[in-house]
Backbone as CSV, one residue per row, in Angstrom:
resi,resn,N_x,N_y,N_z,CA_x,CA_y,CA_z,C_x,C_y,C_z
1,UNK,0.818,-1.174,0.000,0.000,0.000,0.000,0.869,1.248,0.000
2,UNK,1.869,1.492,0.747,2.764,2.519,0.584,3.606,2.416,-0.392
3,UNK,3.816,1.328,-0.872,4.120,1.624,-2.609,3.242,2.029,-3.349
4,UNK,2.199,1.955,-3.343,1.343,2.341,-4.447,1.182,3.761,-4.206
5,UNK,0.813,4.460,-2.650,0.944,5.567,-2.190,2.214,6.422,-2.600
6,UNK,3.217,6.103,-2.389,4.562,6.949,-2.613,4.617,6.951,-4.326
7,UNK,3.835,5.698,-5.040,3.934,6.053,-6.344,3.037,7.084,-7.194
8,UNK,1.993,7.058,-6.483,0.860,7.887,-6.850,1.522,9.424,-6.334
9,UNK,2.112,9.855,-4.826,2.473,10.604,-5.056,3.516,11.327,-6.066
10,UNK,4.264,10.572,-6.831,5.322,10.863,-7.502,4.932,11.121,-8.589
11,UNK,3.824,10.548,-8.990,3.151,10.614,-10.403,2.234,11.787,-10.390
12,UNK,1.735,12.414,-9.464,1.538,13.780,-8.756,1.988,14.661,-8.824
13,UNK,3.303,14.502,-8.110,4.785,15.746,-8.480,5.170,15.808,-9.679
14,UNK,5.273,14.203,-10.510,5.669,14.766,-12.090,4.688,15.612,-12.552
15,UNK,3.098,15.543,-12.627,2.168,16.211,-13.562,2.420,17.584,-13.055
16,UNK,2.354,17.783,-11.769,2.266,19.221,-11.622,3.747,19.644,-11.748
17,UNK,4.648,19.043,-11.511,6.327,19.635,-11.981,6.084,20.081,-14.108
18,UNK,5.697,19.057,-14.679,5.495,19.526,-15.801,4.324,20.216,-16.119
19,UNK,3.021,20.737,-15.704,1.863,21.838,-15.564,2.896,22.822,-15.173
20,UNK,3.558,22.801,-14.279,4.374,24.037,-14.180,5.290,25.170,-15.127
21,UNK,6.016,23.823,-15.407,7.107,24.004,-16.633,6.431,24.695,-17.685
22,UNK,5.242,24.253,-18.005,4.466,24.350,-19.183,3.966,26.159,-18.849
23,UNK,3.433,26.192,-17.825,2.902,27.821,-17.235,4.259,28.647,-17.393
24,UNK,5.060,28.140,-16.423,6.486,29.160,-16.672,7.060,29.541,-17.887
25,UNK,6.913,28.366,-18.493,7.574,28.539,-20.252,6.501,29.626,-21.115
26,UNK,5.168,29.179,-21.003,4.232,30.575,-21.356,4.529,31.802,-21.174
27,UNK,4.637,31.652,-19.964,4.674,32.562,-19.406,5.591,33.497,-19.281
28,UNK,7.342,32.583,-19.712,8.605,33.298,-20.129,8.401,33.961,-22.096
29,UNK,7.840,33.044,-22.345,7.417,33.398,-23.740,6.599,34.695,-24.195
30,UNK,5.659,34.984,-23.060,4.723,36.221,-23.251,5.871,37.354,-22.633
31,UNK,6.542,37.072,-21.873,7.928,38.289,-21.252,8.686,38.829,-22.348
32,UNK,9.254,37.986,-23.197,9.966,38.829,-24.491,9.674,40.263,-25.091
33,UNK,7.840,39.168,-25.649,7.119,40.112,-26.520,7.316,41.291,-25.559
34,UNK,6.924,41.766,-24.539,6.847,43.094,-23.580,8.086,43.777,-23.434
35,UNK,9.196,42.743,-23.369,10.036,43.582,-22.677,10.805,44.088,-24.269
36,UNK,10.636,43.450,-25.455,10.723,44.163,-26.777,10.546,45.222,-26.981
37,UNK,8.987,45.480,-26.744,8.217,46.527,-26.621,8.465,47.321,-25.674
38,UNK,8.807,47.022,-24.826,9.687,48.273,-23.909,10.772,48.763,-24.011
39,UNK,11.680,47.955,-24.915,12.814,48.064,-25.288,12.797,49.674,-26.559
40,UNK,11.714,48.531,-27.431,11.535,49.535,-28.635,11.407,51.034,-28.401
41,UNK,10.358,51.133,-27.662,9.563,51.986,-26.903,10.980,53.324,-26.927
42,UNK,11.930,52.686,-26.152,12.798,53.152,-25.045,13.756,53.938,-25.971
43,UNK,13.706,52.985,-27.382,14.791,53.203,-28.130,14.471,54.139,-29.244
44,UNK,13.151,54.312,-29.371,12.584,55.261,-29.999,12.765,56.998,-29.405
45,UNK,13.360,56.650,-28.181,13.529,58.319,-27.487,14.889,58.407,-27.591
46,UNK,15.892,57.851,-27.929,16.877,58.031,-27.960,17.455,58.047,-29.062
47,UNK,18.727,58.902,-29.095,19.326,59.571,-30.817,20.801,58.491,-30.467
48,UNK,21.590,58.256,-31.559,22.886,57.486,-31.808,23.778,58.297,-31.273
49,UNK,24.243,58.182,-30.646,25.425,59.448,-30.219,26.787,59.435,-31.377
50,UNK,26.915,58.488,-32.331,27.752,59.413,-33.347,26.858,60.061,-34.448
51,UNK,26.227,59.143,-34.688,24.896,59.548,-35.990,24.628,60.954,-35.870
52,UNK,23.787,61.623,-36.482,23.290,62.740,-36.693,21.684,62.956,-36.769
53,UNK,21.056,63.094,-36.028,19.341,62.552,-35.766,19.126,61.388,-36.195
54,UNK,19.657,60.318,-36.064,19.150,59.051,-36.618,18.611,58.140,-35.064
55,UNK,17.621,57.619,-35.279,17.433,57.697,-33.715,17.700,55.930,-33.415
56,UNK,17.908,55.242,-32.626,18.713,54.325,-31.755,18.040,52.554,-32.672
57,UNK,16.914,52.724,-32.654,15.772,51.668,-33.304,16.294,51.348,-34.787
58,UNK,17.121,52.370,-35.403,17.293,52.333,-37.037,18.576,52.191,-36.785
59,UNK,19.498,52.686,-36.083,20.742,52.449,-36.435,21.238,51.630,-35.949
60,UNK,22.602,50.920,-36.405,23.440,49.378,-36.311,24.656,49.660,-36.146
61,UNK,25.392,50.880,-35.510,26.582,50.418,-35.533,26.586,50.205,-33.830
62,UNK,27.911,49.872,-34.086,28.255,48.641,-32.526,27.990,49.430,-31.769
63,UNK,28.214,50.871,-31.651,27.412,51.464,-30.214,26.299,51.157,-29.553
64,UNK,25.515,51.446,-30.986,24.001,51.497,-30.775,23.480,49.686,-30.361
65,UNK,24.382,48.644,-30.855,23.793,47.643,-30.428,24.239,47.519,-29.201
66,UNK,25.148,47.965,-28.340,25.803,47.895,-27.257,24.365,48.530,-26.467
67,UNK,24.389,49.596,-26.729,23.180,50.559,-26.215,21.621,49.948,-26.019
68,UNK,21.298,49.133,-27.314,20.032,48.204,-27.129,20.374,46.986,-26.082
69,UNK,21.216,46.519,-25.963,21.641,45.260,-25.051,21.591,45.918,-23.752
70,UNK,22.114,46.856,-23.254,22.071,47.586,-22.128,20.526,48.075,-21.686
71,UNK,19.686,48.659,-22.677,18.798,48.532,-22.500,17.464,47.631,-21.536
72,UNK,17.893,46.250,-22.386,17.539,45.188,-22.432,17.854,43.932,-20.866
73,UNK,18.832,44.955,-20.685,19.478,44.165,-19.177,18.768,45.021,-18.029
74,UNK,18.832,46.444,-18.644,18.511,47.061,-16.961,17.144,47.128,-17.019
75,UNK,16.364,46.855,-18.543,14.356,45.947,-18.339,14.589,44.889,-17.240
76,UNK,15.699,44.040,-17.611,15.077,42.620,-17.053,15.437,43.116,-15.345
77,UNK,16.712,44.012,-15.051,16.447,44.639,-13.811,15.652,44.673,-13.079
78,UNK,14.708,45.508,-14.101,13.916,45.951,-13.092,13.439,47.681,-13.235
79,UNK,14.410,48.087,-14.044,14.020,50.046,-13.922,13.335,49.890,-14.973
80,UNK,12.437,51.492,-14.597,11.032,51.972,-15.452,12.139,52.668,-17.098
81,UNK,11.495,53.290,-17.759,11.758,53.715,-18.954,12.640,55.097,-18.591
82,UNK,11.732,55.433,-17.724,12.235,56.958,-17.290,13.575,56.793,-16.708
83,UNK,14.220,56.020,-15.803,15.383,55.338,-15.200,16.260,55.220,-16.299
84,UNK,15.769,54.391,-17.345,16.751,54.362,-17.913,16.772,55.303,-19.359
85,UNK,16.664,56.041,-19.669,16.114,57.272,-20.213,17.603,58.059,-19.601
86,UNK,17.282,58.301,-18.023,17.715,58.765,-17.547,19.529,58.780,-17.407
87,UNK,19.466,57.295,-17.372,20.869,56.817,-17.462,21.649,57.533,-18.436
88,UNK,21.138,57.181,-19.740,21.792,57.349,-20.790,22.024,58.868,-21.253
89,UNK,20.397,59.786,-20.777,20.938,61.201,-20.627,22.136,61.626,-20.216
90,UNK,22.883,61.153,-18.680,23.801,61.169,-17.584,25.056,60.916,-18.473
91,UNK,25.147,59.815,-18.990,26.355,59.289,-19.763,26.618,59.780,-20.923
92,UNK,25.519,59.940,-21.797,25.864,60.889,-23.240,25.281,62.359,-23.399
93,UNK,24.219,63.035,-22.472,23.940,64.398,-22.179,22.980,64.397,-23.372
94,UNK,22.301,65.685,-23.349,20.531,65.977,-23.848,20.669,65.874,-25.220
95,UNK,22.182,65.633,-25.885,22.030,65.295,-26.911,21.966,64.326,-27.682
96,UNK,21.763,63.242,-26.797,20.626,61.870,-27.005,19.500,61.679,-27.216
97,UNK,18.878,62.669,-26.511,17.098,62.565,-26.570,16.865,62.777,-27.852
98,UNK,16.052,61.958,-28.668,14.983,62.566,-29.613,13.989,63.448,-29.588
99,UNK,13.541,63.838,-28.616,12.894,65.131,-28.287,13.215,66.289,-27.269
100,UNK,13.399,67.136,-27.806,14.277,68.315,-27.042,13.528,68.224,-26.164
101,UNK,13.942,68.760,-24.797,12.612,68.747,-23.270,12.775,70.407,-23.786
102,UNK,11.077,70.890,-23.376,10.642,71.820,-23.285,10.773,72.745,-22.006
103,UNK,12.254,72.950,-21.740,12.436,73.992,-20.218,13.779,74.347,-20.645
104,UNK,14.281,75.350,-19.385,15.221,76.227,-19.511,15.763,76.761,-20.624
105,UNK,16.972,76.875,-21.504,17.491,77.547,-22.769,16.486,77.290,-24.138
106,UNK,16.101,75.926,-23.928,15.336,75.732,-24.875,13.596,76.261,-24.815
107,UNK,13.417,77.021,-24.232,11.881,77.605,-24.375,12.784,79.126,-25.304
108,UNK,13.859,79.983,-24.527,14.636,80.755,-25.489,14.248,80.182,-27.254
109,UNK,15.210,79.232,-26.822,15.123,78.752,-28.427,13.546,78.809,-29.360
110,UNK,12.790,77.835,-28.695,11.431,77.857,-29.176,10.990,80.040,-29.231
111,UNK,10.856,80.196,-28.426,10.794,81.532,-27.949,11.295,82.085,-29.299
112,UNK,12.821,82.100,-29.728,13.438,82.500,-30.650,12.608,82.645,-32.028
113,UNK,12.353,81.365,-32.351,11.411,80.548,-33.749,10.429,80.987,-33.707
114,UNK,9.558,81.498,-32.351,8.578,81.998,-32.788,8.166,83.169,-33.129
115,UNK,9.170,83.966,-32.283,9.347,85.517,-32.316,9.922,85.592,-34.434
116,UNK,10.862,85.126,-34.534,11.521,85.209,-36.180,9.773,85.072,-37.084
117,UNK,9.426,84.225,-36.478,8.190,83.851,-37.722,7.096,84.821,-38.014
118,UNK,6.505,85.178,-36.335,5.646,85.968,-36.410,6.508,87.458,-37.308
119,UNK,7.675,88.000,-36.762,8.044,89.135,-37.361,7.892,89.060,-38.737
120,UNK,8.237,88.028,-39.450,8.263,88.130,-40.790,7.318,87.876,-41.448
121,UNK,6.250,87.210,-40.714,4.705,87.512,-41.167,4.157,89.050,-41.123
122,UNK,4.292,89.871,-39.890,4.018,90.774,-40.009,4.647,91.705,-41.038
123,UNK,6.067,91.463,-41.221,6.683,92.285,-41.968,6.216,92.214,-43.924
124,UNK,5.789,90.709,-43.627,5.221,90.154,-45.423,3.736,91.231,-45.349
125,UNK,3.150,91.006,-44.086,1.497,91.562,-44.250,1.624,93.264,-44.336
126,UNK,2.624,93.940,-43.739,2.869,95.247,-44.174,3.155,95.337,-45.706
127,UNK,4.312,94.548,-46.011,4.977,95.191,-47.551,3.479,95.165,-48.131
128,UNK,2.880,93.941,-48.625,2.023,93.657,-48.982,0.503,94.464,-49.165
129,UNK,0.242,95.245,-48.083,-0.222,96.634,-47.213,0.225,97.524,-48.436
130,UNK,1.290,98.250,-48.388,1.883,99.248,-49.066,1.808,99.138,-50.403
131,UNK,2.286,97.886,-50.798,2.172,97.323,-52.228,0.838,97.634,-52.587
132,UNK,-0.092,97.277,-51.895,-1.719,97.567,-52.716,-1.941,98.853,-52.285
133,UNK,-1.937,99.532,-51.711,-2.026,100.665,-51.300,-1.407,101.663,-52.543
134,UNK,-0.029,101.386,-53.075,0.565,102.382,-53.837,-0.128,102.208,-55.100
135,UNK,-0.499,100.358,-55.474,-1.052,100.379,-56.342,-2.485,100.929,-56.797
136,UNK,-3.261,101.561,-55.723,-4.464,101.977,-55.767,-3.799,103.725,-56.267
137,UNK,-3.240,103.976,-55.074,-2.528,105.421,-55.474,-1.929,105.388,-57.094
138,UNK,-1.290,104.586,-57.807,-0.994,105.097,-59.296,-2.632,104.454,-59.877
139,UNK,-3.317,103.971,-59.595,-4.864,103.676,-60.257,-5.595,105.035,-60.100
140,UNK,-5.433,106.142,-59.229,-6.263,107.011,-59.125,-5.245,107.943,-59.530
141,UNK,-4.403,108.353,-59.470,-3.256,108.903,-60.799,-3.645,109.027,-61.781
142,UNK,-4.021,107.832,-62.294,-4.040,107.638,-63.927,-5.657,108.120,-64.030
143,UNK,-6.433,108.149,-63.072,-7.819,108.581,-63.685,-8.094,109.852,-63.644
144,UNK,-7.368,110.517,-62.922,-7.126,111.397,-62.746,-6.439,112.832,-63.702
145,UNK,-5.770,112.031,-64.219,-4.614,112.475,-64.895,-5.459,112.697,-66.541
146,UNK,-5.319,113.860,-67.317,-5.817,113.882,-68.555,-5.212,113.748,-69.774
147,UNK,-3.963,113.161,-69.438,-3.017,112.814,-70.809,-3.591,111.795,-71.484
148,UNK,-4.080,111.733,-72.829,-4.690,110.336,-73.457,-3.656,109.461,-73.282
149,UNK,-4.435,108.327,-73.130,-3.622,106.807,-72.953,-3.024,106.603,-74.727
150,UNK,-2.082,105.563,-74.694,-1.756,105.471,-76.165,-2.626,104.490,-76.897
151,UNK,-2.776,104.604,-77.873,-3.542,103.875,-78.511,-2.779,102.546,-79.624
152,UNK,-3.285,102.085,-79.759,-2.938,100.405,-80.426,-1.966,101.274,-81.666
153,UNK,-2.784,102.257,-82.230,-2.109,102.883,-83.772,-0.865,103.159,-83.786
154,UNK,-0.537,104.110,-82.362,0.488,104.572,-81.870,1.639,103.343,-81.596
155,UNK,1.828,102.210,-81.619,2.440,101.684,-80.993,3.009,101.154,-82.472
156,UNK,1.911,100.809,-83.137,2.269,100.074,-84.648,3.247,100.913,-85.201
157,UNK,2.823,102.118,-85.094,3.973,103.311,-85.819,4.748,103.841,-85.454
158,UNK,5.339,103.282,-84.245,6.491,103.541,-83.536,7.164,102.032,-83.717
159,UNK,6.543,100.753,-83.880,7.340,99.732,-84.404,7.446,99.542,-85.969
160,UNK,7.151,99.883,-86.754,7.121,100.462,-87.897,8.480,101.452,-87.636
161,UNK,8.509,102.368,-87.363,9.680,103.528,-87.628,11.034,102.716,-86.885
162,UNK,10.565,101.841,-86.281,11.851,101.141,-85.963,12.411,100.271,-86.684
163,UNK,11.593,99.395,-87.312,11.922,98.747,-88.232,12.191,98.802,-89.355
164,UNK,12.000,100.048,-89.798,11.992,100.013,-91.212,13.911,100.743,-91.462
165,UNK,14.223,100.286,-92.643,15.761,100.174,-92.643,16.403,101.588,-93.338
166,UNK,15.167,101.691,-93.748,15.555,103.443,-94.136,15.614,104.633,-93.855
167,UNK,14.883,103.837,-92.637,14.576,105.603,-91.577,15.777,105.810,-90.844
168,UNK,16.521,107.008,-91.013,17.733,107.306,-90.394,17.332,107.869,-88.627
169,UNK,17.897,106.715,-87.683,17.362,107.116,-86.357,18.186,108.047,-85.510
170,UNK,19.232,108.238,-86.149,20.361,109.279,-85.781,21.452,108.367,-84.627
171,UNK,21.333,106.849,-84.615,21.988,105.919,-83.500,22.713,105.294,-84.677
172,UNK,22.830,105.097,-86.058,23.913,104.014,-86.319,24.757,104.894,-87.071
């Protein structure tokens, strides 16, 4: 009877030792996909530090895979995005981020871009102003004004006297 007992238990421990295996292995399997995606995520905020805006997800040289592996270790750590975000700010400075942070020198800057734009809108909507403005001023000039306009005839017989090879124009 205690053989059959100690066997039944064993045959017990195997099913649930392998139900286990089977949950854990799922369950290591669904961890990748996430921590990919956190990876990606992560790597999408960050620029190549030799590259030139090329940001961390697209580029391949050995830094940048050094940089995704590192990534990838301090996920399985344990730190949030921001942590390690953070890290890499510390070690390569704000000119990693793919998105400038919106404080200190850089509101200047923004500040800068916006001040340039608006001025030169205003400055386009003045000329523009003046431009129709002067053009109304020579429109009421001319109606004004009682010199006859030239006529079609006039023009023929002034290209006529130019052309013609006999008329001495006092220039050749």
């Amino acid at each position: 009877m205690r053989s059959t007992n100690a066997l039944s238990l064993l045959a017990a421990t195997f099913v649930a030792a392998i139900a286990f295996a089977l949950v854990a292995d799922e369950v290591r399997a669904q961890e990748p996909s996430n921590l990919d995606a956190q990876a990606l995520s992560i790597e999408k905020q960050l620029l190549c530090p030799q590259c030139t805006n090329e940001r961390l997800d697209v580029c391949n040289i050995a830094i940048c895979v050094d940089m995704r592996r590192e990534i990838r270790e301090q996920l399985i750590e344990g730190r949030n995005s921001d942590e390690i975000i953070f890290f890499f700010q510390n070690r390569y400075g704000q000119r990693i981020l793919a998105d400038i942070p919106k404080e200190g020198f850089n509101l200047v800057l923004f500040g800068w871009v916006a001040a340039s734009l608006l001025l030169m809108s205003l400055g386009g909507a003045f000329f523009l102003f003046r431009l129709r403005a002067a053009g109304r001023a020579y429109r009421a000039a001319l109606a004004t004004s009682h010199a006859p306009a030239p006529t079609p005839d006039d023009d023929d017989a002034w290209l006529d006297a130019e052309l013609d090879p006999e008329s001495d124009h006092g220039d050749r």
